[in-house]
C-alpha atoms as an extended CHARMM CRD file, in Angstrom:
* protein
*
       117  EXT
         1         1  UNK       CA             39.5750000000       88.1300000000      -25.5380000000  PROA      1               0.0000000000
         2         2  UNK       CA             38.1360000000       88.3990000000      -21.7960000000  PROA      2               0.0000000000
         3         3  UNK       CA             40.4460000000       86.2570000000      -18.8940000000  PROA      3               0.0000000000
         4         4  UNK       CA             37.0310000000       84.2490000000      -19.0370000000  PROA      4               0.0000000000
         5         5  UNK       CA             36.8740000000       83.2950000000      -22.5920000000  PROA      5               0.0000000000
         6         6  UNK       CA             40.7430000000       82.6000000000      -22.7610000000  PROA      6               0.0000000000
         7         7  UNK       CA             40.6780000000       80.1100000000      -19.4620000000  PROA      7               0.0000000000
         8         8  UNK       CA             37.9260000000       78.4060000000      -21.8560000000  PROA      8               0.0000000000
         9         9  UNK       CA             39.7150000000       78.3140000000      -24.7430000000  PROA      9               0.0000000000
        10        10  UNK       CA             42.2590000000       76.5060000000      -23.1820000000  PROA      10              0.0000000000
        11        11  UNK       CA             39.9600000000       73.7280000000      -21.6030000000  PROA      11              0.0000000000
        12        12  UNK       CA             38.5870000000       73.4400000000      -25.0480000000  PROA      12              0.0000000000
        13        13  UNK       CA             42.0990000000       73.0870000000      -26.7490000000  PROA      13              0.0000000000
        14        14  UNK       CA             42.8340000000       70.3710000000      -24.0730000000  PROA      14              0.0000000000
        15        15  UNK       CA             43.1360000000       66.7790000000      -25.9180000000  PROA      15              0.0000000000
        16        16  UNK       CA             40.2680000000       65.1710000000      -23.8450000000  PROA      16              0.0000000000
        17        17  UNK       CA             37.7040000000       68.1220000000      -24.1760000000  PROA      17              0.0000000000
        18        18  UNK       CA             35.2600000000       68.9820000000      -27.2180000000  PROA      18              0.0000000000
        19        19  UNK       CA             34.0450000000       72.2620000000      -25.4420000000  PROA      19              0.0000000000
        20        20  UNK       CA             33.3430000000       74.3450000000      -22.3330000000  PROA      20              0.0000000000
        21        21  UNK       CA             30.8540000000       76.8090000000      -21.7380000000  PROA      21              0.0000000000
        22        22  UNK       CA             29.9400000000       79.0760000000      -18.5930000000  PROA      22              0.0000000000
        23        23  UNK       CA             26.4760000000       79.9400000000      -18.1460000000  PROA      23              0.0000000000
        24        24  UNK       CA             24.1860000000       81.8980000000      -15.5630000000  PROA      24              0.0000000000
        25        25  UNK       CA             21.6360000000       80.1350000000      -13.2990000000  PROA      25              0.0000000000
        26        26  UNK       CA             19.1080000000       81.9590000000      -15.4340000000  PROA      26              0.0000000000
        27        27  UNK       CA             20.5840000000       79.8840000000      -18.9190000000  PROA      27              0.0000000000
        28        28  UNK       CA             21.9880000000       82.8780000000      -20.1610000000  PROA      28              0.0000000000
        29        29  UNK       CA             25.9320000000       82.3430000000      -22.0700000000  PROA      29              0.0000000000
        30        30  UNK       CA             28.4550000000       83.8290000000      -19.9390000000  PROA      30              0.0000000000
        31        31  UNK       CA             31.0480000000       82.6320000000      -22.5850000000  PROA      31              0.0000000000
        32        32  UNK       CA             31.6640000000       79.3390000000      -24.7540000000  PROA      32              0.0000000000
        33        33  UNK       CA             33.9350000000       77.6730000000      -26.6350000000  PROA      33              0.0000000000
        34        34  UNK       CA             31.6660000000       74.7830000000      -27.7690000000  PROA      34              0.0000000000
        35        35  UNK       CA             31.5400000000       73.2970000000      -31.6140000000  PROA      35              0.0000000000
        36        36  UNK       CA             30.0510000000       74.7680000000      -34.5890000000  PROA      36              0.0000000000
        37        37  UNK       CA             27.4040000000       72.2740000000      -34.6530000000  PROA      37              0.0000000000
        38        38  UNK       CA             26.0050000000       73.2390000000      -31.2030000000  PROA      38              0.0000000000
        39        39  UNK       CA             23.6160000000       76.1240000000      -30.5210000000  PROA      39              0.0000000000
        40        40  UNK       CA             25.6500000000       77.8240000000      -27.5050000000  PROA      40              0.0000000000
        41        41  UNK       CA             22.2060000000       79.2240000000      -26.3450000000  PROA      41              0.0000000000
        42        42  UNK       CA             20.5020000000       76.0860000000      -26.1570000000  PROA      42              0.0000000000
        43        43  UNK       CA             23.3460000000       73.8440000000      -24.6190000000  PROA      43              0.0000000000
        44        44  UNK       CA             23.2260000000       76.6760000000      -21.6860000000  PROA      44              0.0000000000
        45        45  UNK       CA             19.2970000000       76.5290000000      -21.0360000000  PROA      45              0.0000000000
        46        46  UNK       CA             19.0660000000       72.8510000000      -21.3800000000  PROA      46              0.0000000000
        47        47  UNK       CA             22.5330000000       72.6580000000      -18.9940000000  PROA      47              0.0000000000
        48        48  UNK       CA             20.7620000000       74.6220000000      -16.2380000000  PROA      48              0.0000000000
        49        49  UNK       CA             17.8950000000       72.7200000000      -16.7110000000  PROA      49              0.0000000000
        50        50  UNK       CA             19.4330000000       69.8670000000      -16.0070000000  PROA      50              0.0000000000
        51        51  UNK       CA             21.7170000000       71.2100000000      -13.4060000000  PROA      51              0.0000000000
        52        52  UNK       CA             18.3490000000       72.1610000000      -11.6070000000  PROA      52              0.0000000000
        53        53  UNK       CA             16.9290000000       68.5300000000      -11.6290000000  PROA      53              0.0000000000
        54        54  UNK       CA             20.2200000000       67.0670000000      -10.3090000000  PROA      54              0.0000000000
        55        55  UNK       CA             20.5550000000       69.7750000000       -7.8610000000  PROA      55              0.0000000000
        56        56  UNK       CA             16.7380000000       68.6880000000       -6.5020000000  PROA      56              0.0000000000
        57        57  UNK       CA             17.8290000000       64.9640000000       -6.1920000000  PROA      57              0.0000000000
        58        58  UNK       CA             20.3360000000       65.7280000000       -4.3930000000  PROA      58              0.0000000000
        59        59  UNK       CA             18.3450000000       67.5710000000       -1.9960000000  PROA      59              0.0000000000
        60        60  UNK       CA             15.6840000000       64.7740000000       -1.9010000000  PROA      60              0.0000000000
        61        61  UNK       CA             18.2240000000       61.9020000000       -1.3000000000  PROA      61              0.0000000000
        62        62  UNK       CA             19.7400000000       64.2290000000        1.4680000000  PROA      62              0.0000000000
        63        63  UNK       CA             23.2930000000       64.7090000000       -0.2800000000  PROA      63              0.0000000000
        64        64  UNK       CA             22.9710000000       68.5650000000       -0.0970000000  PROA      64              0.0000000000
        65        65  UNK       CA             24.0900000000       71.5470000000       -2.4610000000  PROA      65              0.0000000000
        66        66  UNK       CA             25.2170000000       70.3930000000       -5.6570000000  PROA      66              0.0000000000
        67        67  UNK       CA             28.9100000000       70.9970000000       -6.2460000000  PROA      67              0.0000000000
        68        68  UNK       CA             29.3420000000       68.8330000000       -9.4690000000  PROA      68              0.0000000000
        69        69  UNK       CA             27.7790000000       66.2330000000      -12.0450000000  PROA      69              0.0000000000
        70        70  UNK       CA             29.2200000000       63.8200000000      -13.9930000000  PROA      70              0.0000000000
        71        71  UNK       CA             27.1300000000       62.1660000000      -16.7450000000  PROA      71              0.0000000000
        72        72  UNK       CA             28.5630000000       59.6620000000      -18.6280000000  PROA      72              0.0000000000
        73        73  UNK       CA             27.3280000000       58.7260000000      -22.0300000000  PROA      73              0.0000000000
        74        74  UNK       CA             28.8370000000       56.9790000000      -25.3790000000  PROA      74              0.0000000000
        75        75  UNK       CA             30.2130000000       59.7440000000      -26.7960000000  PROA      75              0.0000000000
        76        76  UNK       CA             32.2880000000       61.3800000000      -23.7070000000  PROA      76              0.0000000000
        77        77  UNK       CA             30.8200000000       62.9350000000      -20.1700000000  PROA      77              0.0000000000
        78        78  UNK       CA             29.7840000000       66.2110000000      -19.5090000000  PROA      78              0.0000000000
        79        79  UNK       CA             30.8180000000       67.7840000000      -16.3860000000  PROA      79              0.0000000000
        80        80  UNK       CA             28.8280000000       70.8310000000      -14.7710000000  PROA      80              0.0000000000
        81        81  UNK       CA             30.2290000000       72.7730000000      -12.1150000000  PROA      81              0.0000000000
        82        82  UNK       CA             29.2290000000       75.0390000000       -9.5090000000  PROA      82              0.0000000000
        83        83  UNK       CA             31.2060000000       78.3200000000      -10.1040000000  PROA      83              0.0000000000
        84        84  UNK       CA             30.0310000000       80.0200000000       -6.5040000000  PROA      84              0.0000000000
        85        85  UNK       CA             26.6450000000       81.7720000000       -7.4980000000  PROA      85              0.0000000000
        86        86  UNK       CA             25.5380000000       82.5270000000      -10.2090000000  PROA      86              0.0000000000
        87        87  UNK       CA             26.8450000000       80.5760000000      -12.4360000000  PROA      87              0.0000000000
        88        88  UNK       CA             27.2040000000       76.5920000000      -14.2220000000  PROA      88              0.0000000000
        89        89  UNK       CA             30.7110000000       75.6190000000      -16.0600000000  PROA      89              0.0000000000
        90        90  UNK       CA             29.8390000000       72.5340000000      -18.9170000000  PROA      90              0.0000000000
        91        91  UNK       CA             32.4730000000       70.2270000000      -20.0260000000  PROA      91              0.0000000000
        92        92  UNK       CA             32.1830000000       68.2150000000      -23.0210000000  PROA      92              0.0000000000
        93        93  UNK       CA             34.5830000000       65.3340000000      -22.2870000000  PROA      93              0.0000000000
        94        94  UNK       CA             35.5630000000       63.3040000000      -25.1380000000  PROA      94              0.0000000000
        95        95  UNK       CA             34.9870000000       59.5180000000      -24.6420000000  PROA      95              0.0000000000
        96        96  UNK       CA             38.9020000000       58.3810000000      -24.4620000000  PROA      96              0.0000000000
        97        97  UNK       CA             40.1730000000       61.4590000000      -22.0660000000  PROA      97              0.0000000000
        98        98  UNK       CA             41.1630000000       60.8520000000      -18.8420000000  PROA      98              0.0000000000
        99        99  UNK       CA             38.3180000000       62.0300000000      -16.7790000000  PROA      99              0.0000000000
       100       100  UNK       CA             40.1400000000       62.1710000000      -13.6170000000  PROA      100             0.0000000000
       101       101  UNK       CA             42.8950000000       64.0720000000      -14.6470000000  PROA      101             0.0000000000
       102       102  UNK       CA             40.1970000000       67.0140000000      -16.1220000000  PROA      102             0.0000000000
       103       103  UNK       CA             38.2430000000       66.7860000000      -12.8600000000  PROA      103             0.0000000000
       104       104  UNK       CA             41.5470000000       67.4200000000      -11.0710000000  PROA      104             0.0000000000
       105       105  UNK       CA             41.9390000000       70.0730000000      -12.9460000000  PROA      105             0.0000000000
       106       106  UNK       CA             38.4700000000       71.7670000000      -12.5200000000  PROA      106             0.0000000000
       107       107  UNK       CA             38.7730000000       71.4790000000       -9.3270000000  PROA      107             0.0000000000
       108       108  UNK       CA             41.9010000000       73.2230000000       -8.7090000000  PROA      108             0.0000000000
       109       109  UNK       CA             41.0440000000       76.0450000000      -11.0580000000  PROA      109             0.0000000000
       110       110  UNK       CA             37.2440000000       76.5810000000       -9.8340000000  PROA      110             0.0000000000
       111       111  UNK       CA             38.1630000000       78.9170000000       -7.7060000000  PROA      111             0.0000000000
       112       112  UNK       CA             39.8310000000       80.9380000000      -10.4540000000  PROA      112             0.0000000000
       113       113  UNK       CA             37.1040000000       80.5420000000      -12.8130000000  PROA      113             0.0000000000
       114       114  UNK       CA             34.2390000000       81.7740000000      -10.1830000000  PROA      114             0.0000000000
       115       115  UNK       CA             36.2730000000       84.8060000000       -9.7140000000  PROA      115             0.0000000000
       116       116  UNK       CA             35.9540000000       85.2890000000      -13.5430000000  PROA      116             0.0000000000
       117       117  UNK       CA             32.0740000000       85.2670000000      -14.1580000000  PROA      117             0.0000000000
């Protein structure tokens, strides 16, 4: 198992997570521990997608480079991450987790994970 793959494993074994996934600016997996029922390939094009459109609001409304997204829904958050260039960490938070803690935690290990892609 890569250090990559096992930093995600962990995230997804984490209580308040459902899966994690690392993916290149061009939608390509990097690595993912996401569930059976989703298509790894398409969570990481529609994720950069997405991270693109986000990114280009914030640029309109004059907030700058995207660091991170939080988009809440009813069955959790999912959490995308700037991991230096190159490349977009997804978490799939589940809907009773504390979300603060697991952003604390993100954000203390980015640095970690950027080294790793």
């Amino acid at each position: 198992m890569t250090p990559l793959r096992s930093v995600l494993a962990a995230l997804a074994e984490r209580p308040d997570v459902a899966g994690a996934a690392v993916m290149s600016d061009e939608g390509l997996v990097i690595s993912s521990c996401l569930p059976d029922a989703l298509d790894p390939d398409a969570v990481a094009a529609f994720t950069v997608s997405a991270h693109r459109a986000i990114e280009a609001l914030s640029g309109t409304v004059r907030h700058g480079a995207l660091d991170e997204a939080v988009i809440s829904s009813g069955s959790g958050a999912m959490v995308l991450v700037r991991l230096g260039a190159g490349a977009i960490l997804l978490l799939l938070a589940t809907p009773d987790g504390d979300l603060g803690t697991l952003l604390h935690e993100v954000r203390r290990h980015g640095p970690t994970l950027a080294a790793l892609t």
